[in-house]
C-alpha positions in Angstrom: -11.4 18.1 -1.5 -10.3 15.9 -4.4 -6.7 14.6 -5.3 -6.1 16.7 -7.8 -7.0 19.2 -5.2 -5.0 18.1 -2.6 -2.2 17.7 -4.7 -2.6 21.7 -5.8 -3.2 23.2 -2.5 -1.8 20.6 -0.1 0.0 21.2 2.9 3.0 19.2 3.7 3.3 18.2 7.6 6.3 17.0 9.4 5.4 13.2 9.1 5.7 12.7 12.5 3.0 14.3 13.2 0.6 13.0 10.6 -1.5 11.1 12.8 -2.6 13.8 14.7 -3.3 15.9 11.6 -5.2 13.6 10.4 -7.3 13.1 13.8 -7.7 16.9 13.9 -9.1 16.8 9.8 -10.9 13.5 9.5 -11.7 12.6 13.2 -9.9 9.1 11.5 -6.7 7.2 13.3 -4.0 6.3 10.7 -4.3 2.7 9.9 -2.4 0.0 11.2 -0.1 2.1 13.6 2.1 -0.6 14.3 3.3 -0.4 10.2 3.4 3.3 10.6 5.6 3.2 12.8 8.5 1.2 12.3 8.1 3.8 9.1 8.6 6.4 10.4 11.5 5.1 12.9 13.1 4.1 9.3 12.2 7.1 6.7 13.7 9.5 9.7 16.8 7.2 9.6 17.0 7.6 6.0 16.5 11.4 6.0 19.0 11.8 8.2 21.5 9.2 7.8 21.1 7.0 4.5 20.4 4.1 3.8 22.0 1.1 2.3 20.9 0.6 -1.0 20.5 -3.1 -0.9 17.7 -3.1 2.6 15.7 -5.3 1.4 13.6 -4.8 4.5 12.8 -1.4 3.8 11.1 -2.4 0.5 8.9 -5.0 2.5 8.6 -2.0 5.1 7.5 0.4 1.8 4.9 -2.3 0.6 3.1 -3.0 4.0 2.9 1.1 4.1 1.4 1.6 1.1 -1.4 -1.4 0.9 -2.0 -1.4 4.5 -2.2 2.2 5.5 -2.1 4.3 2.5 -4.3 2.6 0.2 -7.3 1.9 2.7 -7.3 6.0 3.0 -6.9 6.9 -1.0 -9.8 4.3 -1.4 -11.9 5.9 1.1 -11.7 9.0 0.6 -10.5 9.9 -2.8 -12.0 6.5 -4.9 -8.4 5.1 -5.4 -6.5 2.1 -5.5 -2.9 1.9 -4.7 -2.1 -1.0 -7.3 -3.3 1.5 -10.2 -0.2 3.7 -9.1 2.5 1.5 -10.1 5.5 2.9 -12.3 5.3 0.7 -15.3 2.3 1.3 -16.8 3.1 -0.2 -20.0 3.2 -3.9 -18.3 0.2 -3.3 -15.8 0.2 -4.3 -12.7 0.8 -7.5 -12.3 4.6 -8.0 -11.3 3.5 -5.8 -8.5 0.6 -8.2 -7.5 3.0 -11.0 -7.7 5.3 -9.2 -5.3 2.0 -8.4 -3.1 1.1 -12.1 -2.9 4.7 -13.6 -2.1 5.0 -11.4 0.6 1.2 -11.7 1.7 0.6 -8.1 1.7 -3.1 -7.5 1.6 -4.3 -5.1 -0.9 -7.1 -3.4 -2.3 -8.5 -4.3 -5.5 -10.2 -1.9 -8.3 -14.0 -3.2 -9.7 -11.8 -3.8 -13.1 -8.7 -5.8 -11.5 -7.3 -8.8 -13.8 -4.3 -10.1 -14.3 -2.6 -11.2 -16.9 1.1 -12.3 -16.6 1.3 -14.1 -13.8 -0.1 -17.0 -12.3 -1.8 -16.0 -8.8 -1.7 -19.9 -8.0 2.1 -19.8 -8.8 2.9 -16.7 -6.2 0.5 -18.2 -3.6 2.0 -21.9 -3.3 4.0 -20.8 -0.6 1.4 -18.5 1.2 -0.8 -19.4 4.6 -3.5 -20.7 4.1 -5.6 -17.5 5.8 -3.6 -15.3 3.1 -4.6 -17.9 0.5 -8.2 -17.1 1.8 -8.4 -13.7 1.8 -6.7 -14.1 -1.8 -9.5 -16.0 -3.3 -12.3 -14.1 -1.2 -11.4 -10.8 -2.7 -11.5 -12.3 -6.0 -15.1 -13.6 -5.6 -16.0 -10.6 -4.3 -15.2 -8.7 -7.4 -17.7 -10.9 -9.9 
């Protein structure tokens, strides 16, 4: 099925129980369960209750979801990157990719990624050393 499938003729599931619909279609485990689920503890909360407006740690919580667990699975099975999704497409992505790298979320890059506005060393002088890796690794791996 492809995105623009899915999107069409998706089925919406109680997200709860997402893991095991995805078990029983893919035969795959949701990736890193232990961000999935303080998500779902919080998007239930939200639902239900509301939120404050200023939570700053359900934006980190909303990051680590969507590089750590959704974006392995668009990549893998639909050829997608999460960081090609962002809402200003006028400006690129690259304010997002700051964000990513001050808060050492790990992310996927496309074959094409570059950016432009910001300077990676800039948003990394504060990172650990292992992110700082990973950082520079992914780049290399890309040329």
């Amino acid at each position: 099925m492809s995105f623009e499938d899915l999107v069409r003729k998706g089925r919406t599931h109680d997200f709860d129980k997402l893991p095991k619909v995805m078990w029983a279609a893919t035969g795959e485990t949701i990736p890193c369960p232990d961000i999935y689920q303080p998500m779902k503890e919080t998007r239930n909360s939200i639902q239900h209750f509301c939120a404050a407006e200023d939570d700053q740690s359900f934006i980190w919580l909303s990051l680590q979801f969507i590089y750590s667990v959704l974006d392995p699975l668009i990549q893998k099975h639909f050829g997608l990157y999460a960081i090609n999704f962002q809402e200003d497409h006028d400006i690129g992505y690259d304010y997002v990719v700051g964000c990513l790298l001050r808060r050492e979320i790990k992310f996927l890059m496309p074959p094409d990624f570059e950016i432009h506005e910001i300077d990676p060393h800039e948003e990394l002088k504060n990172a650990s050393p292992a992110y700082a890796e990973w950082y520079v690794a992914s780049i290399k791996a890309l040329t």
